[in-house]
TORSEZA-189045 format. One record per residue (C-alpha): z, x, y; residue in one letter. Coordinates in steps of 0.001 Angstrom, whole numbers, padded with zeros to 6 digits, always signed. Layout:
! residues N
ZXYA/...
//
This chain:
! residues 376
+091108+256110+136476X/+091517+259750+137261X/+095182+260791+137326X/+095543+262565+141153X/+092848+261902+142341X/+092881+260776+146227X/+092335+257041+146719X/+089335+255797+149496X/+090730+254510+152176X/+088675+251636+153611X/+087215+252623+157277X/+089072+250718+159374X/+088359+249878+163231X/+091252+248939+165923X/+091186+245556+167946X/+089654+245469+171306X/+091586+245689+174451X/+089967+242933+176782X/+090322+243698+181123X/+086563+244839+181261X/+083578+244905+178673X/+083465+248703+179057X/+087225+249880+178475X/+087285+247543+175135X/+084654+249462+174008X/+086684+252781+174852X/+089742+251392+173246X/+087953+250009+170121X/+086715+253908+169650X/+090365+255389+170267X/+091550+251928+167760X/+089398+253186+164971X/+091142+256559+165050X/+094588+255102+165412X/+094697+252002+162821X/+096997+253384+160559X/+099012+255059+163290X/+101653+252248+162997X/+102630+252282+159654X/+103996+255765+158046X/+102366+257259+155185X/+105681+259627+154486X/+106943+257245+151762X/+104212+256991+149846X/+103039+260713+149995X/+106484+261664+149691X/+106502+259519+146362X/+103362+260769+145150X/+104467+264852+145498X/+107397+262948+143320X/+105331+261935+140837X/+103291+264990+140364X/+106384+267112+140234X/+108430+265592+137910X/+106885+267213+134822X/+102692+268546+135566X/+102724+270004+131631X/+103828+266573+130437X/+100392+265139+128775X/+100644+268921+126973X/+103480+268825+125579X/+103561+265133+124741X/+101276+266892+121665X/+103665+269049+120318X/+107017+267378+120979X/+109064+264349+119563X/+111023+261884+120520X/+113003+263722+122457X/+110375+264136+124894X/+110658+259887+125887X/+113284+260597+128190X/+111149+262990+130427X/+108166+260134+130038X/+110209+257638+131205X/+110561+259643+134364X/+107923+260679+135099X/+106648+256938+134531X/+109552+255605+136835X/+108303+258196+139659X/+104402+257158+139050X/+105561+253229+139830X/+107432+254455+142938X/+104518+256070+144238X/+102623+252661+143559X/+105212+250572+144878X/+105355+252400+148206X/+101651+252953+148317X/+101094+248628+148282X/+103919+248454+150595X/+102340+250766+153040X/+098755+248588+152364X/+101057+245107+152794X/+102279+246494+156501X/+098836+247698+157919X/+097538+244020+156503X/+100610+242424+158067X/+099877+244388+161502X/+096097+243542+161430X/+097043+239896+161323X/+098895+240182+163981X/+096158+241866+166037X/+093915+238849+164775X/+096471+236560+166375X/+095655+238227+169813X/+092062+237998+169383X/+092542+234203+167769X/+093614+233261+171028X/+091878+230246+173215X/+089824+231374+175501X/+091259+230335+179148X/+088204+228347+181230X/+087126+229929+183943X/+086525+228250+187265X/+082758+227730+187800X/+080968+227731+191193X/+079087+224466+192406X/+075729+225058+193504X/+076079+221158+194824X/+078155+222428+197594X/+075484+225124+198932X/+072796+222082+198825X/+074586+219977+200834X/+075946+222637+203419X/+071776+223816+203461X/+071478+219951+203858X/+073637+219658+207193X/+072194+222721+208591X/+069238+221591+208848X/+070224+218368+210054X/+072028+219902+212988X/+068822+222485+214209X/+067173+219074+214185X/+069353+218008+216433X/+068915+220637+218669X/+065373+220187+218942X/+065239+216772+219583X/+067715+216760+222502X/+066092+220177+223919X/+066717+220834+227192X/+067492+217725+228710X/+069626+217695+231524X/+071928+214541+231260X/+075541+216193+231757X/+076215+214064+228306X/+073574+215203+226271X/+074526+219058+227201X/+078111+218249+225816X/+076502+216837+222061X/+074465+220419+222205X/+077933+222336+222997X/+078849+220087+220165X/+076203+220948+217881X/+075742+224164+218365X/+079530+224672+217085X/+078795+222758+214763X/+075598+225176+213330X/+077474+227916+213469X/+080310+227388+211741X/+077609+225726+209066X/+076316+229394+209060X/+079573+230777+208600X/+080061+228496+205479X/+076766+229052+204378X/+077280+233041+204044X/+080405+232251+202816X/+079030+230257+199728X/+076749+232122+199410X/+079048+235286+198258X/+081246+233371+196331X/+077879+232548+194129X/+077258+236022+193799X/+080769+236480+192476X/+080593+233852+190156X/+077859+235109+188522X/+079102+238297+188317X/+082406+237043+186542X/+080186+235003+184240X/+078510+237378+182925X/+081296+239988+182625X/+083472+236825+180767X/+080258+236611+178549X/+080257+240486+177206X/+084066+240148+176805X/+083521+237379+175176X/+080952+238932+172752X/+083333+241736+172250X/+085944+239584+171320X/+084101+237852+168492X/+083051+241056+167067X/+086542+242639+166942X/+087681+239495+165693X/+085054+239850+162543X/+086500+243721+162232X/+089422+242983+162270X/+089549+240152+159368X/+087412+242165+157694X/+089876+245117+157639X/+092789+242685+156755X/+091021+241964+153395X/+090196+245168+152306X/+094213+246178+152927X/+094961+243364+150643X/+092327+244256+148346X/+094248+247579+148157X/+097099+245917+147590X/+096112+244217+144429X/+094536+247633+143564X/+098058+249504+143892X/+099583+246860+142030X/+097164+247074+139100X/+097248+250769+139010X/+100551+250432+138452X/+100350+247800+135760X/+097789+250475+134062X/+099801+253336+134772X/+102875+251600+132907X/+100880+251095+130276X/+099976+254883+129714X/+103372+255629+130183X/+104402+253387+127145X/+101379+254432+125114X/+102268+258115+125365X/+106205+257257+124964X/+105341+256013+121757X/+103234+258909+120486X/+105966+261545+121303X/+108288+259067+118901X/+105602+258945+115820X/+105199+254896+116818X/+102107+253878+115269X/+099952+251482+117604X/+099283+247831+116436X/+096210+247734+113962X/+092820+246768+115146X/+091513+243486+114008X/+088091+244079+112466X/+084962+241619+113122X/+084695+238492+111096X/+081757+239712+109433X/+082622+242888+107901X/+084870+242714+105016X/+088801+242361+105737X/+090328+245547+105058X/+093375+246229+102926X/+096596+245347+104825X/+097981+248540+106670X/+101437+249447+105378X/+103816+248373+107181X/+105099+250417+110578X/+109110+250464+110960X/+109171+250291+114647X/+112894+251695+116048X/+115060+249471+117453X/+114667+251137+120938X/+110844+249427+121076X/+112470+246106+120310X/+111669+244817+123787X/+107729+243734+124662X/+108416+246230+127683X/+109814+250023+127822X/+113761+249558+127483X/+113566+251952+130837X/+112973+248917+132401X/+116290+247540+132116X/+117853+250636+131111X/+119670+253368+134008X/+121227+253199+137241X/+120202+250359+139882X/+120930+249513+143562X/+120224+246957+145733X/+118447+248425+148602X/+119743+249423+152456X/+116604+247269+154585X/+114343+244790+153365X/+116264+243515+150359X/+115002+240451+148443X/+118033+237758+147361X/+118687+234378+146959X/+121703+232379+147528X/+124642+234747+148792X/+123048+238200+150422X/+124385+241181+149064X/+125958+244047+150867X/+125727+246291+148109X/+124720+245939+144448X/+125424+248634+141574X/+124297+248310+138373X/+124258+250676+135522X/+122874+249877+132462X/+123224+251802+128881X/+121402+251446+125442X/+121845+252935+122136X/+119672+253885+119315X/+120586+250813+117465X/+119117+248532+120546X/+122503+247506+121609X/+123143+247528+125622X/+126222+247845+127827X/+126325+247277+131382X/+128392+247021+134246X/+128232+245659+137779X/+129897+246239+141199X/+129150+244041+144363X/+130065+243132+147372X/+128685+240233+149060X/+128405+238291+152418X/+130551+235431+152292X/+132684+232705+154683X/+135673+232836+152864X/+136878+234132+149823X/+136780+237107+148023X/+133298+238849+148376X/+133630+241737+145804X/+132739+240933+141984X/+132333+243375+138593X/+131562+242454+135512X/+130379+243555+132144X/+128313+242715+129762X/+127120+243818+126305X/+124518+242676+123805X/+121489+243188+121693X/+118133+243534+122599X/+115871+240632+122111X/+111984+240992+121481X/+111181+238890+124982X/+110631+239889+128178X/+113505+238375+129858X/+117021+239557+128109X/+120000+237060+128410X/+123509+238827+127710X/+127302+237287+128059X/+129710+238688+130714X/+133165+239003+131766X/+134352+239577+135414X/+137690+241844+135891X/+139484+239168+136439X/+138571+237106+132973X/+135614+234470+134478X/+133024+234696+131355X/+129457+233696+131993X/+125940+235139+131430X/+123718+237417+133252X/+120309+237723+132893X/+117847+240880+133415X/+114666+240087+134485X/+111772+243347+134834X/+110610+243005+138382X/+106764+243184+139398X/+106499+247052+140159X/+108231+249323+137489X/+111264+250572+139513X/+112131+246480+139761X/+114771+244760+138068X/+115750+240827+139165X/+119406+239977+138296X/+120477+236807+137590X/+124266+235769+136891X/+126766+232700+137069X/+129910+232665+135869X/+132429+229588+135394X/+134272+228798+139047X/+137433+230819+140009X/+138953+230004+143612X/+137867+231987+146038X/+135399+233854+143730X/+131762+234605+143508X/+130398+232848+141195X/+126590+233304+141223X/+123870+235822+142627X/+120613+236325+142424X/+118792+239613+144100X/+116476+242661+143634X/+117612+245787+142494X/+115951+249289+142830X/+116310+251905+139968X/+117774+254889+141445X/
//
């Protein structure tokens, strides 16, 4: 992985239009141009120019300085999972929008009414009959006969009439076969473009998500260099001699955690649009969460919720110790004395963090909640 360098972009290609063969084909070349016209790219370039500006000489001076240099890693780490976060959400919306598309092309083909070449037989059929007709009785001169020729020749030439009549509407038919034929065709090759595009945005999607996953990683790696943390030792192959054991490695209390404590640590909100909850839905969620160098933690918590009845605003704190798991559990106590637990749960990008709480029933009083929050 090469930090800053730009990401490919898969090539993809706009769903056909379907009136005539020949404007789908126009519309499918203006589609291609215009795929990712619907969904903005701002937030995730936006978060990128973040990223890169938060601190370019970091890497450099992650050499030279100490621990106190953690605090500008961690933020330049947080900005690096924005950028990722907002880069799979922007992959997520153009999938979502293709599979929308492929909904419109998915769609059952109406049957079109077909001409019967049965009825231009049989009118060919009573033409011929009738000129028969005509032959047979001639000339004669009975006053009766002379009435069935009136009578047939009326006849013929309304037979004619229908005859040239028919005889268009086949020529139509044809036409609107075979121009429901190339739309068809069209159709089934958009519709193999277009699922085709909607897996490589999901492949991207995984992709962003990963890169994330690697970038935290590099993040934590370097965090732990600027401290003087040594890395865990290498186990050596079976069939080389064990070396001695390596001295043992103090590792600060801040490390306790199997993740960076910046991902429970700092300020959090629960987000405007789009936010992710279960059970009551928040209005607004603030959360601000502090460590200290002895891997203690203090928090406290201000929301408002959406509720029938009742009172819809709770805070809380909470305090604890760190515990080496990925999940930490700590006790709370609303304002007005309700004790429970709430739990802090790292979310799947690195700007995440899942709360959990309950809290023994007041009247009238949230008691529970369970949402998303967004590091500020």
């Amino acid at each position: 992985m090469t930090r800053g360098a730009a990401r490919p972009h898969p090539s993809w290609r706009g769903f056909l239009a379907f009136s005539q063969p020949g404007r789908a084909a126009v519309l499918a070349a203006i589609l291609t141009v215009c795929a990712f016209a619907a969904v903005s790219r701002d937030p995730y370039r936006q978060a990128y120019r973040a990223w890169r500006e938060a601190d370019p000489t970091l890497e450099r001076d992650a050499a030279a300085a100490g621990p106190a240099l953690s605090a500008a890693i961690d933020r330049v780490s947080n900005q690096a999972a924005r950028y990722s976060a907002a880069l799979a959400e922007f992959f997520a919306r153009v999938a979502s929008d293709q599979e929308q598309r492929l909904a419109f092309l998915n769609r059952a083909r109406a049957a079109e009414p077909k001409f019967a070449p049965q009825a231009a037989q049989v009118v060919a059929s009573e033409i011929a009959s009738v000129r028969h007709s005509l032959q047979v009785y001639g000339n004669d001169p009975d006053p009766g006969i002379q009435q069935v020729r009136g009578m047939l020749d009326r006849e013929n030439a309304a037979l004619a009439a229908l005859a040239s009549a028919l005889d268009g509407e086949q020529k139509a038919a044809a036409q609107v076969e075979s121009a429901t034929n190339a739309e068809e065709q069209a159709r089934l090759k958009s519709l193999t473009q277009s699922q085709d595009s909607v897996t490589l945005a999901r492949q991207q999607v995984s992709e962003a998500n990963q890169e994330a996953a690697a970038w935290s990683e590099y993040y934590r790696t370097l965090s732990n260099a600027a401290r003087g943390v040594a890395p865990a030792p290498v186990t050596p192959p079976v069939t080389t001699p064990a070396p001695a054991p390596a001295p043992e490695v103090r590792v600060p209390s801040a490390t306790i955690t199997p993740l960076p404590l910046a991902r429970y640590a700092g300020a959090w909100t629960y987000p405007m649009s789009n936010g992710l909850f279960h059970g009551l839905e928040p209005e607004f969620v603030d959360l601000v969460v502090h460590e200290d160098e002895n891997g203690r933690v203090d928090g406290t918590l201000f929301g408002r919720f959406k509720v029938s009845s009742g009172d819809p605003v709770i805070r809380f704190d909470f305090s604890g110790e760190f515990q080496n798991k990925r999940d930490q559990v700590f006790p709370l106590q609303t304002s007005d004395g309700a004790k429970g637990t709430v739990e802090l749960i790292p979310g799947p990008a690195f700007n995440l963090l899942e709360i959990d709480f309950e809290t023994e029933p007041k009247p009238g009083k949230v008691r529970q909640g369970n949402f998303m929050l967004v590091k500020k």
